[in-house]
TIDRENVEX-975910 format. One record per residue (C-alpha): residue number from 1; chain; y, z, x. Coordinates in pm, whole numbers. Layout:
TIDRENVEX-975910
+-----+-----+--------+--------+--------+
! seq ! mol !  north !     up !   east !
+-----+-----+--------+--------+--------+
! NUM !   A !      Y !      Z !      X !
...
+-----+-----+--------+--------+--------+
END
This chain:
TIDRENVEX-975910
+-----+-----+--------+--------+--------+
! seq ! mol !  north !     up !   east !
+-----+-----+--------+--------+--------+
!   1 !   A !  -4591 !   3798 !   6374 !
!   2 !   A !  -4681 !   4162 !   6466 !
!   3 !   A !  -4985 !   4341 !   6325 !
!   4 !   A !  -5023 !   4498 !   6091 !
!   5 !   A !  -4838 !   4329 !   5866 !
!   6 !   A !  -4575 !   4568 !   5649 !
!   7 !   A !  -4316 !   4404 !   5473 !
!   8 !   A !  -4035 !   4632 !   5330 !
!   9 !   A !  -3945 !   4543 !   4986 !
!  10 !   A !  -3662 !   4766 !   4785 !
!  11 !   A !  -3723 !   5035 !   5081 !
!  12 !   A !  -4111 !   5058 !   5057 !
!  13 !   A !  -4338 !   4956 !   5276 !
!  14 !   A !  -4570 !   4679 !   5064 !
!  15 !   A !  -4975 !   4727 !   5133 !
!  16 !   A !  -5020 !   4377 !   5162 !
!  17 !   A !  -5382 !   4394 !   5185 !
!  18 !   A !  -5379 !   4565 !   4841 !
!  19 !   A !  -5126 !   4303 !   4668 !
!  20 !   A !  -5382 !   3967 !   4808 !
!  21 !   A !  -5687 !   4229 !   4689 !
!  22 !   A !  -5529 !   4214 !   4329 !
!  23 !   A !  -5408 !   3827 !   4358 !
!  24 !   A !  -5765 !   3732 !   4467 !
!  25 !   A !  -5948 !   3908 !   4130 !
!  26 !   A !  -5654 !   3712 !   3945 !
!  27 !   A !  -5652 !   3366 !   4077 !
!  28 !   A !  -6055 !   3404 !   4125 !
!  29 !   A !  -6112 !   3487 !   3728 !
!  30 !   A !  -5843 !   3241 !   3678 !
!  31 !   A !  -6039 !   2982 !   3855 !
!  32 !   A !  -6380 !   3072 !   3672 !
!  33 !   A !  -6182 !   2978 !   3348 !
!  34 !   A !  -6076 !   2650 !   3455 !
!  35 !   A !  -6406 !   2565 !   3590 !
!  36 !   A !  -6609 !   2688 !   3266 !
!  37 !   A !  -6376 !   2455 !   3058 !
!  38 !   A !  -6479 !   2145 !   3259 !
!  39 !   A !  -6841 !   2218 !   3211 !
!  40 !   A !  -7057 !   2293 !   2990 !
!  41 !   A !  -7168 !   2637 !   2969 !
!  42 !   A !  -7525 !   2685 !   2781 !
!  43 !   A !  -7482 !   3077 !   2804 !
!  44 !   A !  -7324 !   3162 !   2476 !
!  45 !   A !  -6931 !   3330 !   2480 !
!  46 !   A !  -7060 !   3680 !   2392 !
!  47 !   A !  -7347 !   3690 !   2610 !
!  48 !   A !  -7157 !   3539 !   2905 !
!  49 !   A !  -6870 !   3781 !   2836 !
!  50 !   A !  -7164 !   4079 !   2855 !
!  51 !   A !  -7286 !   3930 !   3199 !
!  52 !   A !  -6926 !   3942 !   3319 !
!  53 !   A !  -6868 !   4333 !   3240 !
!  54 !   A !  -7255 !   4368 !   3360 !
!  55 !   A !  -7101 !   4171 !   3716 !
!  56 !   A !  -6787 !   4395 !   3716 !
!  57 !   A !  -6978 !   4702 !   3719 !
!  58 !   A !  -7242 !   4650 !   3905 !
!  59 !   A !  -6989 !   4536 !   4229 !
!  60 !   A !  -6729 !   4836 !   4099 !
!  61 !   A !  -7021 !   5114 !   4206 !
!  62 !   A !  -7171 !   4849 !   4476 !
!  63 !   A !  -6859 !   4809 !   4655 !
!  64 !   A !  -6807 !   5203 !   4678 !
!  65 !   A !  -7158 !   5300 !   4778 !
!  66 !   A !  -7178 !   5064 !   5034 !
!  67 !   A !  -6872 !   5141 !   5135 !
!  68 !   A !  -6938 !   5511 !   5157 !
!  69 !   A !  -7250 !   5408 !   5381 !
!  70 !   A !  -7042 !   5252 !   5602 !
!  71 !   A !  -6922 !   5595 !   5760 !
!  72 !   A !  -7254 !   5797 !   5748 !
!  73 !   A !  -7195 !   6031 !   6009 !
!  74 !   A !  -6837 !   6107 !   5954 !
!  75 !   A !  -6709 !   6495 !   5954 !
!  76 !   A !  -6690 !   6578 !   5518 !
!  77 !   A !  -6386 !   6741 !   5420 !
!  78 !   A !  -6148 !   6760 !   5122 !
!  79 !   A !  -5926 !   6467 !   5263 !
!  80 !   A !  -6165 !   6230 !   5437 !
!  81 !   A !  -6418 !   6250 !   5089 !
!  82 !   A !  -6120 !   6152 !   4903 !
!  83 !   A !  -6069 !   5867 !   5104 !
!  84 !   A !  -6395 !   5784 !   5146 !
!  85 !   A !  -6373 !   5707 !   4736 !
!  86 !   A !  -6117 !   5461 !   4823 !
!  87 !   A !  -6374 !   5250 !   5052 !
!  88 !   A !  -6525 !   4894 !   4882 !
!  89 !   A !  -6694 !   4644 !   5059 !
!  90 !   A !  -6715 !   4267 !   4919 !
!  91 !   A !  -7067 !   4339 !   5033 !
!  92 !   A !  -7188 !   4541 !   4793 !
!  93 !   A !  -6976 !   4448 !   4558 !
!  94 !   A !  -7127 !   4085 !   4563 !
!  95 !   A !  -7531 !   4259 !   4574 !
!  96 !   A !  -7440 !   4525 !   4323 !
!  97 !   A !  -7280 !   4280 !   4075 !
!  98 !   A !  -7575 !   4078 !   4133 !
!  99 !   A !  -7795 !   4368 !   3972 !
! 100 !   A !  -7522 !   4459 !   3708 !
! 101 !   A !  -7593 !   4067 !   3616 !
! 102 !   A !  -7950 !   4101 !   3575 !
! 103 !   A !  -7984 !   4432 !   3415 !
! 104 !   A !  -7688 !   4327 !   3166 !
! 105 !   A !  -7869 !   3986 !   3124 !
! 106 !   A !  -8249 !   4200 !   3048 !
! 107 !   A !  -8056 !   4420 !   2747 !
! 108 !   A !  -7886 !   4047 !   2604 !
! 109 !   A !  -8209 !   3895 !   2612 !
! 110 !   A !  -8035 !   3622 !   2815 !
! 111 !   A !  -8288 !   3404 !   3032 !
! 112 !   A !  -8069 !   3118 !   3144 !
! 113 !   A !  -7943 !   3159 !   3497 !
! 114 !   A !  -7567 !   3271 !   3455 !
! 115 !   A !  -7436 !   3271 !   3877 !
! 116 !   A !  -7405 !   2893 !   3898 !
! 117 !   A !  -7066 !   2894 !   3779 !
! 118 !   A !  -6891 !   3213 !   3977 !
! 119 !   A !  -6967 !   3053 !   4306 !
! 120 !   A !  -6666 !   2859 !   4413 !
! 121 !   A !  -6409 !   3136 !   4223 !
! 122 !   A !  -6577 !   3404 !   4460 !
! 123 !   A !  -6555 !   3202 !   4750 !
! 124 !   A !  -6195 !   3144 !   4721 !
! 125 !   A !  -6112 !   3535 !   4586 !
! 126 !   A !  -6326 !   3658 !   4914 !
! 127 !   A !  -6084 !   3406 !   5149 !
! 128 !   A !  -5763 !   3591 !   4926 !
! 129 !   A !  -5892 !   3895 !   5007 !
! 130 !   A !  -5957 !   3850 !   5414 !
! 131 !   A !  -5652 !   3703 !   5452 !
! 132 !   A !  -5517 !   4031 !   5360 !
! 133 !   A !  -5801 !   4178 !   5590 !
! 134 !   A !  -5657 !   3995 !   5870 !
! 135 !   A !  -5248 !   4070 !   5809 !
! 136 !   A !  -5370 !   4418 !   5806 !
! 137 !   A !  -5467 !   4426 !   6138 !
! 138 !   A !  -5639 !   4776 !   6275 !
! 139 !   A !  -5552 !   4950 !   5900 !
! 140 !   A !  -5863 !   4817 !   5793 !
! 141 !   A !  -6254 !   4798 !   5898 !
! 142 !   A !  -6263 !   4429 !   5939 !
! 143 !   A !  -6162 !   4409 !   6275 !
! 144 !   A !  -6367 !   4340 !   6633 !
! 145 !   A !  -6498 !   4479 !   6888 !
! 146 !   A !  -6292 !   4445 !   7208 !
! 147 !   A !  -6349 !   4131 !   7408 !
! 148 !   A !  -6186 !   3906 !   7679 !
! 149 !   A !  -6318 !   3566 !   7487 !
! 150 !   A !  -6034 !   3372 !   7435 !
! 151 !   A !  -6013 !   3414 !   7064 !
! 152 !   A !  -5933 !   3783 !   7123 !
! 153 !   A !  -5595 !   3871 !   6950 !
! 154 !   A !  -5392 !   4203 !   6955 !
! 155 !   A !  -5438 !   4359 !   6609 !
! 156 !   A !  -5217 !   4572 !   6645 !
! 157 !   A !  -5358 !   4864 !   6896 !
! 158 !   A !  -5238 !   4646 !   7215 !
! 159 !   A !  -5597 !   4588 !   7292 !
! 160 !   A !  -5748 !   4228 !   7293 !
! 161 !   A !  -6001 !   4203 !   6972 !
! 162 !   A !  -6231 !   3938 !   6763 !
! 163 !   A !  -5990 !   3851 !   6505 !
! 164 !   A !  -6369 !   3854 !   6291 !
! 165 !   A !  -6101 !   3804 !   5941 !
! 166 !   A !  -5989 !   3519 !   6135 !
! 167 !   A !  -6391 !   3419 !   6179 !
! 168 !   A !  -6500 !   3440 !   5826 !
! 169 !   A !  -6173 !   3217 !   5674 !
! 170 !   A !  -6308 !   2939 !   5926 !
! 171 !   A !  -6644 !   2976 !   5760 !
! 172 !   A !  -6538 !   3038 !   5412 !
! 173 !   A !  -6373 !   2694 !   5404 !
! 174 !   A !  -6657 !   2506 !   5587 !
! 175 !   A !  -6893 !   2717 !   5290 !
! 176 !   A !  -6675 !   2590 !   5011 !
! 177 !   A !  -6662 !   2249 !   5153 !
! 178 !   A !  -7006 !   2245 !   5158 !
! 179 !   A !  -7076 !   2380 !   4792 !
! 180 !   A !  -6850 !   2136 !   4715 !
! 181 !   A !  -7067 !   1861 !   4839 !
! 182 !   A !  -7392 !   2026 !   4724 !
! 183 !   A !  -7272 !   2008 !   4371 !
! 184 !   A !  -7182 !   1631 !   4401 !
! 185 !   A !  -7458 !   1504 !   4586 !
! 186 !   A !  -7774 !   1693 !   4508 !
! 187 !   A !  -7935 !   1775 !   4163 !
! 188 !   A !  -7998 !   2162 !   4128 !
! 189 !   A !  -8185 !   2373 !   3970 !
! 190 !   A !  -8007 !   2606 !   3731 !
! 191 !   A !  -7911 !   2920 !   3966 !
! 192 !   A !  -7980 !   2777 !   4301 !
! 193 !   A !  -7596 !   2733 !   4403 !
! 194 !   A !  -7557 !   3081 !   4387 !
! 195 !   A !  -7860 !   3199 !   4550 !
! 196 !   A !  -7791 !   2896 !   4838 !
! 197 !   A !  -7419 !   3153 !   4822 !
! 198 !   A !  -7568 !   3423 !   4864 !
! 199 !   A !  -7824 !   3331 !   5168 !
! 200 !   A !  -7562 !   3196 !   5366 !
! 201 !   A !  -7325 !   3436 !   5342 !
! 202 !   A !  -7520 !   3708 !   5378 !
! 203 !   A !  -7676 !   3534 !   5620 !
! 204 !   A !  -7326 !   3473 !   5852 !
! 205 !   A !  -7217 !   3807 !   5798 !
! 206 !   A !  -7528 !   3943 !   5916 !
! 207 !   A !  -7460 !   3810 !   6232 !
! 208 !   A !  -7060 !   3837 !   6247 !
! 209 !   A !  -7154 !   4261 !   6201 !
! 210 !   A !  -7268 !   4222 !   6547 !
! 211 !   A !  -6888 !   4142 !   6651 !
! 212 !   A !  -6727 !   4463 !   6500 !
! 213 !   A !  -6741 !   4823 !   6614 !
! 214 !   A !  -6957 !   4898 !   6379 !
! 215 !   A !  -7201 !   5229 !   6361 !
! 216 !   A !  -7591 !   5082 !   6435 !
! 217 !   A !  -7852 !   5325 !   6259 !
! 218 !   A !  -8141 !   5184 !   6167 !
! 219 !   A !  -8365 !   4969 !   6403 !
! 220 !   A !  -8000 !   4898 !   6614 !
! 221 !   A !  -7887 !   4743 !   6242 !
! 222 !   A !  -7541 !   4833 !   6028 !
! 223 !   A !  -7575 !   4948 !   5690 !
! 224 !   A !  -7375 !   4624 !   5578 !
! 225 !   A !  -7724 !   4412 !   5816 !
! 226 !   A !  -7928 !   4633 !   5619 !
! 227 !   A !  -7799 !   4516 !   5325 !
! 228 !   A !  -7827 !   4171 !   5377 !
! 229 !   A !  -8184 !   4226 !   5493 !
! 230 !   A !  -8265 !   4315 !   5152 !
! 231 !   A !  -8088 !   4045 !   5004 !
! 232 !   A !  -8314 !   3827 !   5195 !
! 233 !   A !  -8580 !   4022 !   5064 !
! 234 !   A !  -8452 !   4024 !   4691 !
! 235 !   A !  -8462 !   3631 !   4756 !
! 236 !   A !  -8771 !   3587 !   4940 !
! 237 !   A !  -8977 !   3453 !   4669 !
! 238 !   A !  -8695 !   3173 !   4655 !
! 239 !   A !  -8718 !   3095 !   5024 !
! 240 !   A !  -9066 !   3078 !   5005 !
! 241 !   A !  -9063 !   2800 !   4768 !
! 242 !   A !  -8793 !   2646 !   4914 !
! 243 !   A !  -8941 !   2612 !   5249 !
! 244 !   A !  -9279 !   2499 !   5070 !
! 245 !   A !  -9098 !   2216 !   4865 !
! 246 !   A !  -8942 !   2081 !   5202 !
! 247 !   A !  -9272 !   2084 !   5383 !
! 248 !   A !  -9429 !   1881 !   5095 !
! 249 !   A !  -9126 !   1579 !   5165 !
! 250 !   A !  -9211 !   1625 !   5503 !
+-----+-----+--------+--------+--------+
END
């Protein structure tokens, strides 16, 4: 198959990125539903339905002002702002509906820890979503940096590149394997599956940045490593006591 992907349907060329984008919010929500039937949810219909527009707004202007950081020293015009408006980035989507959460969950009142439940659905919408990362080849900022390791795949500019979409499905479906397991096996805390989620993927794609072309500014660091940096920081309180706890069953 040649990259990018374009299927013609009816004499148009189908964005095929954009089509997964929308089927991965679908099936995603569609999964959250299922799994909120099966269990018990202690956060009450109204107030969970408040943390979900708090989530949805919080990654809507995320996902955009990350993604606008992304390019900081590109040439502003007319065109290339109004493109730039079209730029989201799971990224700060995930960390910016992680604020919309808590600042919608401060106004409810709501003190029970609400992320639990959105892990696994997110997991699967992000694989959705890079799937159509990957079919779209060099049309989108997810691909690597040149390389001869043997992984390297044309993407579509006749030059030999980490396939880095190709990466992060690999380690998407070890990650939901392993929340899989985590929830079967272990007793958690309320809200530690989806801080666990958050650590290790922002932990992996901290690294993976390394593989892509990607504009270092600050300390040799992207503004998608910066972001995870403060993630870790957001969450250092919870390592902390994490790291104390296993030292204790040492």
């Amino acid at each position: 198959m040649k990259l990018p992907f374009e299927p013609i349907l009816f004499g148009y060329t189908v964005n095929i990125h954009l089509v997964l984008e929308y089927l991965a919010f679908f099936l995603a929500f569609r999964y959250y539903a299922f799994l909120r039937k099966k269990k018990k949810d202690y956060i009450s219909s109204n107030n969970r339905l408040s943390i979900i527009l708090g989530a949805a707004a919080g990654a809507l202007i995320g996902s955009r002002l990350v993604g606008v950081l992304e390019n900081p020293l590109i040439n502003f015009s007319v065109e290339k702002s109004i493109q730039l408006l079209n730029v989201k980035t799971i990224m700060g989507g995930l960390f910016g509906g992680l604020l919309g959460v808590e600042t919608a969950k401060k106004i409810i009142g709501e003190t029970k820890s609400s992320g639990d439940l959105f892990v696994l659905p997110i997991i699967a919408g992000i694989f959705i979503g890079r799937i159509g990362c990957f079919l779209s080849g060099i049309n989108e900022f997810t691909y690597g940096r040149e390389t001869d390791f043997f992984l390297g795949m044309n993407l579509g500019d006749d030059v030999l590149r980490h396939p880095v979409a190709l990466y992060e499905l690999v380690f998407l479906t070890v990650l939901f394997i392993g929340v899989r397991h985590l929830q079967k096996h272990y007793i958690l805390q309320s809200g530690e599956l989806f801080k666990f989620f958050m650590l290790v993927y922002f932990g992996f794609r901290f690294f993976i940045e390394f593989l892509k072309p990607n504009t270092f500014l600050i300390l040799g660091l992207s503004t998608i490593q910066i972001l995870c940096v403060v993630c870790y920081v957001y969450y250092m309180k919870f390592i902390i006591q994490k790291v104390k706890n296993a030292r204790k069953k040492i």
